[in-house]
Residue, then its C-alpha position, 0 to 999 in steps of 0.5 A: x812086077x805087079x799082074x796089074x802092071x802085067x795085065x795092064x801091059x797086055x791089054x794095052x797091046x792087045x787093043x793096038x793089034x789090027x788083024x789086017x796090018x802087021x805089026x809090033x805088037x802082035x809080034x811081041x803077043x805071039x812070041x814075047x816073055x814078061x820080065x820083071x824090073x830089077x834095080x842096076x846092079x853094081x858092077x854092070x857097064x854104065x847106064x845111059x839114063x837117057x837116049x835111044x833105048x835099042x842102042x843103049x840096051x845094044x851096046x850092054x848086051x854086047x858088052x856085059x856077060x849073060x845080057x840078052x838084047x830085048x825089044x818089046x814093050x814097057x810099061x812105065x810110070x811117068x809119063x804114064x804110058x806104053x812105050x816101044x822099047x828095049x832093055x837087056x834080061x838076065x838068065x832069070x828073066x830080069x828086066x835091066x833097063x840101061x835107059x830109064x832110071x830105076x822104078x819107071x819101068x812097071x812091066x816089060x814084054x819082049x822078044x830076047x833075041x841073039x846077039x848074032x841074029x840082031x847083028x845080022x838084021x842090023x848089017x841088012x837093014x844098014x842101022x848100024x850108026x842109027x840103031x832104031x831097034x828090030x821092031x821098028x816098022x820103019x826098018x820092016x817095012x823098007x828092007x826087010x819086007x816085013x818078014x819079021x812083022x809078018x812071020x815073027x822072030x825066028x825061034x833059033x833067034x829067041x831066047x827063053x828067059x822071062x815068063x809067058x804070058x798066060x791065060x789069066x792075064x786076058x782082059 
């Protein structure tokens, strides 16, 4: 990942932060790690190219040994754009993204989230079927009262895999 991708990425989402409303994106300032894309690896489960990211990232993290679900943001290169979305990390903080093929994600930042907590969520907020991710405002804002809008993940929740982001990334 370029710091350009990087420091694009941060600005974007700093620009979209309200301090009067909570929401996603200053969840994923406060509390989320940048990640580098990586190209699929051979031998991972199989990719949806495609689809709902939380579910696909799901559905890996689940299934592949040393994945870790994570929601946030990305960056991508086309369309050109900053999109919510979802992709799983590696223990060296690695971006897999089982939905977009390789080279369209420039820059990810997010929150990497146990796998009991996001079941967890999922089971109280009833989106097992239609997974639409933790973050989604639909979902906060309905059962679960915006608590993770408004307070964040809980750290037991997070998983330290990625790179913070830093003071020089400012824009």
């Amino acid at each position: 990942m370029s710091s350009a991708s990087a420091s694009a990425l941060v600005a974007a989402l700093r620009r979209d932060v309200s301090p009067a409303v909570p929401c996603p994106e200053a969840v994923v300032l406060a509390q989320g790690l940048l990640h580098s894309p990586t190209p699929w690896p051979a031998g991972m489960p199989r990719r949806s190219i495609g689809g709902s990211p939380f579910r696909n990232a799901w559905r890996v993290a689940r299934t592949a040994t040393g994945l870790t679900y994570t929601e946030g943001f990305a960056l991508r290169a086309a369309p050109a754009g900053v999109v919510h979305h979802a992709w799983c990390v590696d223990p060296a903080g690695r971006a897999l993204d089982p939905t977009w093929p390789d080279g369209r994600g420039l820059a990810y930042l997010g929150l990497p989230m146990t796998t009991a907590w996001v079941e967890s969520v999922r089971r109280r907020t009833c989106t097992r079927t239609a997974f639409v991710g933790i973050l989604d405002e639909g979902v906060q804002r309905s059962r679960d009262a915006e608590r993770v809008l408004t307070f964040g993940v809980p750290g037991a929740a997070l998983v330290r895999v990625g790179t913070p982001v830093t003071r020089p990334l400012a824009v």
